[in-house]
mmCIF file of the C-alpha atoms, coordinates in Angstrom:
data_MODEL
# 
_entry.id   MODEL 
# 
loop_
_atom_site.group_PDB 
_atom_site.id 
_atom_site.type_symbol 
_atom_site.label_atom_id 
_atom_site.label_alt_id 
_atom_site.label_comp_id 
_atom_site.label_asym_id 
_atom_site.label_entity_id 
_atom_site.label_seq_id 
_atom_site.pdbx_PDB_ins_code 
_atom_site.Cartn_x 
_atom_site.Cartn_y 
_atom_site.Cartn_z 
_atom_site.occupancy 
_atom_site.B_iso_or_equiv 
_atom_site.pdbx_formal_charge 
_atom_site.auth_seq_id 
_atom_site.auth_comp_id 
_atom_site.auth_asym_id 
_atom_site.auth_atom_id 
_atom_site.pdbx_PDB_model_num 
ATOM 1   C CA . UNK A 1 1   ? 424.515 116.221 287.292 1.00 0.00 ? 1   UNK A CA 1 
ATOM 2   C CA . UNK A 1 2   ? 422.059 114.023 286.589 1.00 0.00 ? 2   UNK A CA 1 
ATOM 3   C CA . UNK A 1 3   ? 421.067 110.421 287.926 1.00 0.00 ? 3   UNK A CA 1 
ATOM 4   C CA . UNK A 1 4   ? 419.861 108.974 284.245 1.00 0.00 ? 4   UNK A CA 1 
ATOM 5   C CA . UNK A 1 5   ? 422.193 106.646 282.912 1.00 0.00 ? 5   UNK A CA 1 
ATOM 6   C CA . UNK A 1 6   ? 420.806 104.491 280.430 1.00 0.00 ? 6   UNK A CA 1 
ATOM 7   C CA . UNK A 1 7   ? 421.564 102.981 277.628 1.00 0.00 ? 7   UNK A CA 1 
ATOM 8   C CA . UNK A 1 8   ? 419.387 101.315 274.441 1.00 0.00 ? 8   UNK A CA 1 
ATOM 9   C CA . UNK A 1 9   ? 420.437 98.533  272.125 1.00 0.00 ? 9   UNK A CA 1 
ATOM 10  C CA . UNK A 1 10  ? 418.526 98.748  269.198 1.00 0.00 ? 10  UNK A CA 1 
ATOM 11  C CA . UNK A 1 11  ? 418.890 96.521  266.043 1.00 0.00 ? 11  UNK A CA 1 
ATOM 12  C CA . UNK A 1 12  ? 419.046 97.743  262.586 1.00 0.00 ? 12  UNK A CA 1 
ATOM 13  C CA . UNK A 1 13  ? 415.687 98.513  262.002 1.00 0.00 ? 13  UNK A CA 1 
ATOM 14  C CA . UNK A 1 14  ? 415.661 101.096 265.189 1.00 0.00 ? 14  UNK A CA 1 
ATOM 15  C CA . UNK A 1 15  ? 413.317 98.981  267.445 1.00 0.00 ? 15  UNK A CA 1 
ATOM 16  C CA . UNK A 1 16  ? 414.943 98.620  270.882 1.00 0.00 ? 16  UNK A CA 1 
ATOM 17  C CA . UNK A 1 17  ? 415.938 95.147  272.030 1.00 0.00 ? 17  UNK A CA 1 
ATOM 18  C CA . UNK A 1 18  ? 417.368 96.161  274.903 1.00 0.00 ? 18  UNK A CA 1 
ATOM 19  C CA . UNK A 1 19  ? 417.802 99.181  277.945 1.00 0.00 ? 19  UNK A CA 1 
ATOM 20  C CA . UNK A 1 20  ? 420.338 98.875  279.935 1.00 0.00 ? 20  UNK A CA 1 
ATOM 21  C CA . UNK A 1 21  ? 419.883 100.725 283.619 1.00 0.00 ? 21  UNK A CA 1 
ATOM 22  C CA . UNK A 1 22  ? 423.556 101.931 284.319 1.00 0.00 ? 22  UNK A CA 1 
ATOM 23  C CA . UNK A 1 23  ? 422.861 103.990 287.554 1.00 0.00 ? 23  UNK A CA 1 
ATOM 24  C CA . UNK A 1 24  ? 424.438 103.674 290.420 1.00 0.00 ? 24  UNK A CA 1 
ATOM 25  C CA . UNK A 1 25  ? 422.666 103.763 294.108 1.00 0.00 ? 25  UNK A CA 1 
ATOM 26  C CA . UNK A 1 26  ? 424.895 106.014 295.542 1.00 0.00 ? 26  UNK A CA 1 
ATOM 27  C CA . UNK A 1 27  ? 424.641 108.250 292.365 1.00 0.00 ? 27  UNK A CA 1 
ATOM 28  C CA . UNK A 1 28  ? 421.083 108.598 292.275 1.00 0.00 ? 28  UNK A CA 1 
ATOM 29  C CA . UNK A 1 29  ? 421.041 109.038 296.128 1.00 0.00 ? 29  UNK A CA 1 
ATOM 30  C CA . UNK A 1 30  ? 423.455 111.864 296.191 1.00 0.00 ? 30  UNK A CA 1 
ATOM 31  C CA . UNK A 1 31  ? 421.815 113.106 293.134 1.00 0.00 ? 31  UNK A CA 1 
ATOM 32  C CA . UNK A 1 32  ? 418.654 113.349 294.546 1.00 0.00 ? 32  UNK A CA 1 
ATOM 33  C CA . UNK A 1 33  ? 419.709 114.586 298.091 1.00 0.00 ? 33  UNK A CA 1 
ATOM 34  C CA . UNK A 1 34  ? 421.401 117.503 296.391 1.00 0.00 ? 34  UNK A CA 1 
ATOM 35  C CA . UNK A 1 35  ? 418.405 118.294 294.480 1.00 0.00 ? 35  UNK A CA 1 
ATOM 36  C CA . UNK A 1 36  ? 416.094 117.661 297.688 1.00 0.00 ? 36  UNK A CA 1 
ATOM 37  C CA . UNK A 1 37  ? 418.464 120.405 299.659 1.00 0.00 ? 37  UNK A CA 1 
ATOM 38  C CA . UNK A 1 38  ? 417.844 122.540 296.594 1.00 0.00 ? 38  UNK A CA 1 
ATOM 39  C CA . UNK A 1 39  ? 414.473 123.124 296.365 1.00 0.00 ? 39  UNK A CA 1 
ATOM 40  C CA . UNK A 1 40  ? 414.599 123.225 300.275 1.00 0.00 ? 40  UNK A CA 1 
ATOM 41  C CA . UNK A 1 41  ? 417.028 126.365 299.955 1.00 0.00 ? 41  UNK A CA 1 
ATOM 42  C CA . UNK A 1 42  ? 414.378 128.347 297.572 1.00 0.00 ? 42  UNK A CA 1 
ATOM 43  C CA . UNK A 1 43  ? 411.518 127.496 299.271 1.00 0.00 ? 43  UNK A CA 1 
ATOM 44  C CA . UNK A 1 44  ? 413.522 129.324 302.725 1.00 0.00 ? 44  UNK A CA 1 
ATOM 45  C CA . UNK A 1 45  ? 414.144 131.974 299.924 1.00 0.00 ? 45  UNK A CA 1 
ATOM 46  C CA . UNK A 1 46  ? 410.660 132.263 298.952 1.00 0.00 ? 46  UNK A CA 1 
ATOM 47  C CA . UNK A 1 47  ? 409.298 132.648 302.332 1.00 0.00 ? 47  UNK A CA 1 
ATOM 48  C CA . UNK A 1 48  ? 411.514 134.429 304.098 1.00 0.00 ? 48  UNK A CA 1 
ATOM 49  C CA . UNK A 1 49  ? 413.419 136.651 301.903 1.00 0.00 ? 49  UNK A CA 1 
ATOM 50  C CA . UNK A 1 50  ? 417.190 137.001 303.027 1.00 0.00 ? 50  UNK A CA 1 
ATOM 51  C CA . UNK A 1 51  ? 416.566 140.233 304.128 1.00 0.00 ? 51  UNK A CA 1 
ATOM 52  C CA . UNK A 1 52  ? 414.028 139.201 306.692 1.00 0.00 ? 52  UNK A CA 1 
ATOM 53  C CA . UNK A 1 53  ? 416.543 136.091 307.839 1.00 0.00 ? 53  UNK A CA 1 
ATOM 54  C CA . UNK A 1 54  ? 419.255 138.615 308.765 1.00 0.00 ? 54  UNK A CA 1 
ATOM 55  C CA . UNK A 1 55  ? 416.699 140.983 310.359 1.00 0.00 ? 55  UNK A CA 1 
ATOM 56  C CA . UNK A 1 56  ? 415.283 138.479 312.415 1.00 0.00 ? 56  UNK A CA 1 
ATOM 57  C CA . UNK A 1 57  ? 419.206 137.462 313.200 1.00 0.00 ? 57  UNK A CA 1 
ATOM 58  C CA . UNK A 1 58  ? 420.112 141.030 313.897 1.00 0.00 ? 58  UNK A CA 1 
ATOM 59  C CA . UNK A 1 59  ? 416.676 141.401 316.579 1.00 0.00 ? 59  UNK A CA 1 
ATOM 60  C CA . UNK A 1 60  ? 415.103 143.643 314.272 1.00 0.00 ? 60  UNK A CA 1 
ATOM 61  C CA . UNK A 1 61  ? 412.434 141.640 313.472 1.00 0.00 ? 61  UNK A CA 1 
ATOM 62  C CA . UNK A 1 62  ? 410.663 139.816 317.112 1.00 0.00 ? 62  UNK A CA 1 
ATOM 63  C CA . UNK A 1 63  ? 407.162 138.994 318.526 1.00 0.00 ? 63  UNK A CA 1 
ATOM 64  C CA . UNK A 1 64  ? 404.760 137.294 315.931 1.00 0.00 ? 64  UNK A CA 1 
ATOM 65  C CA . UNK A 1 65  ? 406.395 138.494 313.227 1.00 0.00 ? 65  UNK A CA 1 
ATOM 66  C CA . UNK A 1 66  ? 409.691 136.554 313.727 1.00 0.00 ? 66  UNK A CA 1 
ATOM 67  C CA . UNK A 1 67  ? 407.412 133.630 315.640 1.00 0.00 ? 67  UNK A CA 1 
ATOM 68  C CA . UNK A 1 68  ? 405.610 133.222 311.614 1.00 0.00 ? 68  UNK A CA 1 
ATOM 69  C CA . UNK A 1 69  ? 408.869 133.809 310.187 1.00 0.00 ? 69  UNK A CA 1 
ATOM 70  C CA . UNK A 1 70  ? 410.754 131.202 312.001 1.00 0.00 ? 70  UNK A CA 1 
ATOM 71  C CA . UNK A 1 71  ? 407.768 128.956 311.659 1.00 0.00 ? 71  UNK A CA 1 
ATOM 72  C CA . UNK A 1 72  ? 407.922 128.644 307.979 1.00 0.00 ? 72  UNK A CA 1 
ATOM 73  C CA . UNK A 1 73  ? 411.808 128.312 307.871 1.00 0.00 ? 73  UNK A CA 1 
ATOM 74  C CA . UNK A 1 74  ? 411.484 125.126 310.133 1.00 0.00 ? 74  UNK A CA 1 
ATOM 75  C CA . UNK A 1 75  ? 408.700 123.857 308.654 1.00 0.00 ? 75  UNK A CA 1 
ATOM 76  C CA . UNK A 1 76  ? 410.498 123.866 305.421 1.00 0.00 ? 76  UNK A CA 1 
ATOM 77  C CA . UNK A 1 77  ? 413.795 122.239 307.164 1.00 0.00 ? 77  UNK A CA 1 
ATOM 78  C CA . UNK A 1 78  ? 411.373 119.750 308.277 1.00 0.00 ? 78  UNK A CA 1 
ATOM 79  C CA . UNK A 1 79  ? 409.730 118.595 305.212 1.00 0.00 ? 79  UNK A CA 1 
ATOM 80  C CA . UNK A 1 80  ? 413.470 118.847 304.040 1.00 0.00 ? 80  UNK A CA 1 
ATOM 81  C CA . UNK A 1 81  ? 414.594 116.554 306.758 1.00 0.00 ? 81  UNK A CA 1 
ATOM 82  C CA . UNK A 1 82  ? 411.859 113.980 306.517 1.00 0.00 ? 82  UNK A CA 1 
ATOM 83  C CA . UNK A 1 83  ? 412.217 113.923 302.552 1.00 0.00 ? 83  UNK A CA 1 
ATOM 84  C CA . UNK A 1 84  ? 415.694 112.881 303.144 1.00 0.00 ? 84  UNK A CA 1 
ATOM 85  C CA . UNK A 1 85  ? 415.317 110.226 305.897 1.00 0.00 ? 85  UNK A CA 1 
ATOM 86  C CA . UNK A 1 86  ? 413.047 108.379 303.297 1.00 0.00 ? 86  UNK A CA 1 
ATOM 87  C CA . UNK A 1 87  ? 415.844 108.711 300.464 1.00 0.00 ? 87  UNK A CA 1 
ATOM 88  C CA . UNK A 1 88  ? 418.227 107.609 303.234 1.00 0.00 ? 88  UNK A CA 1 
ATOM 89  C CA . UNK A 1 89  ? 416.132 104.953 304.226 1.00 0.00 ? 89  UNK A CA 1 
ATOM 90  C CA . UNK A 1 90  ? 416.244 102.776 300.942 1.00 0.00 ? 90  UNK A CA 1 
ATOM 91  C CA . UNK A 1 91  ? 418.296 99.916  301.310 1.00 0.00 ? 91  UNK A CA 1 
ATOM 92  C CA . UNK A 1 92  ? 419.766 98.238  298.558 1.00 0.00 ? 92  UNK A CA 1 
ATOM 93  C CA . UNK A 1 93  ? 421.328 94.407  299.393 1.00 0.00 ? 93  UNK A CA 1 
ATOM 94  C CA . UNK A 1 94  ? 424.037 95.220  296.438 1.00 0.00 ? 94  UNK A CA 1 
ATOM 95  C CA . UNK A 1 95  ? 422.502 92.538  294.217 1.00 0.00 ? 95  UNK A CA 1 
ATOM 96  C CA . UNK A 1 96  ? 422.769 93.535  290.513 1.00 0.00 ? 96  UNK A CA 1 
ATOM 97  C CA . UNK A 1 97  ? 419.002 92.354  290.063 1.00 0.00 ? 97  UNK A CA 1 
ATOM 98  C CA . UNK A 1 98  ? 418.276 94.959  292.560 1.00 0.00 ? 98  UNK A CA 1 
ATOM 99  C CA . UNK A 1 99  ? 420.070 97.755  292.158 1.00 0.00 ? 99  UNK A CA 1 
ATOM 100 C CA . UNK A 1 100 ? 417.820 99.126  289.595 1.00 0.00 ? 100 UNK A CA 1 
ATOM 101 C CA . UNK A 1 101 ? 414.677 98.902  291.606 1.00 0.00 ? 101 UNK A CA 1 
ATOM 102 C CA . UNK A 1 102 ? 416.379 100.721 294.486 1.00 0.00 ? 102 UNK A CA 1 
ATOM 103 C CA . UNK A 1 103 ? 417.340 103.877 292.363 1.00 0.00 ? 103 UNK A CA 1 
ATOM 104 C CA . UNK A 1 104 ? 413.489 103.903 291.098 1.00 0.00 ? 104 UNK A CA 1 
ATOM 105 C CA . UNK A 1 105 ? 412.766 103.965 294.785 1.00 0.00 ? 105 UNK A CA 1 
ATOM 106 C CA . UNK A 1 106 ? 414.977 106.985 295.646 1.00 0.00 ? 106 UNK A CA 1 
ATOM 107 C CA . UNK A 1 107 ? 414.455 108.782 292.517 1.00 0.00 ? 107 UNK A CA 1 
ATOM 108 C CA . UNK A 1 108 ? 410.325 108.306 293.744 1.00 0.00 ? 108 UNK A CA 1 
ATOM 109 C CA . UNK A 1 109 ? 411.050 110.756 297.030 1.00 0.00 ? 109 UNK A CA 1 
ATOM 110 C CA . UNK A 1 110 ? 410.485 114.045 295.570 1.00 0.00 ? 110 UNK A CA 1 
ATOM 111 C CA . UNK A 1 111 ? 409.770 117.757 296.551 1.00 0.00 ? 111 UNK A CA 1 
ATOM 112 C CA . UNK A 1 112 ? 406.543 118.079 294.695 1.00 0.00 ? 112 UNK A CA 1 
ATOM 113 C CA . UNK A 1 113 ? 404.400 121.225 295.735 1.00 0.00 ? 113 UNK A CA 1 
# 
């Protein structure tokens, strides 16, 4: 899915007159929460192997071990969290002269490592 939806008008020559944004808020918002909670789930992945997650359930895993381990997961569902409290955060006042500006705003909160 993606939240890029728009569209040129070009005259006969090929030069472009014209781009028409045709994204929706919503869209773009559930777009980019999905792809927020993503990256969120491989980072978890990445840090603390599955393996380890179900050790650590099962009590296999404990002291600072699991205390590191657990550490990482959170801070990941943190900076998961906070990412999308600023994409939920963007308010759009459902004006078609605004609309555009507020899917630049919540296609601007991003992952990036």
């Amino acid at each position: 899915m993606s939240s890029h939806k728009k569209r040129m008008i070009c005259d006969t020559s090929g030069a472009v007159l014209k781009v028409i944004d045709e994204r929706q808020v919503e869209d773009v918002r559930e777009h980019r929460l999905y792809s927020i909670r993503r990256r969120a789930r491989f980072a978890i992945e990445e840090a603390v192997p599955e393996f380890k997650q179900r050790n650590i359930a099962m009590g296999i895993i404990k002291g600072a071990e699991k205390t590191k381990l657990v550490k990482a997961i959170n801070d990941i569902r943190d900076r998961c969290n906070n990412l999308e409290e600023q994409i939920n955060s963007v308010a759009w006042d459902g004006k078609e002269s605004t609309r555009a500006q507020a899917c630049d705003d919540i296609e601007a909160v991003s992952w990036n490592d």
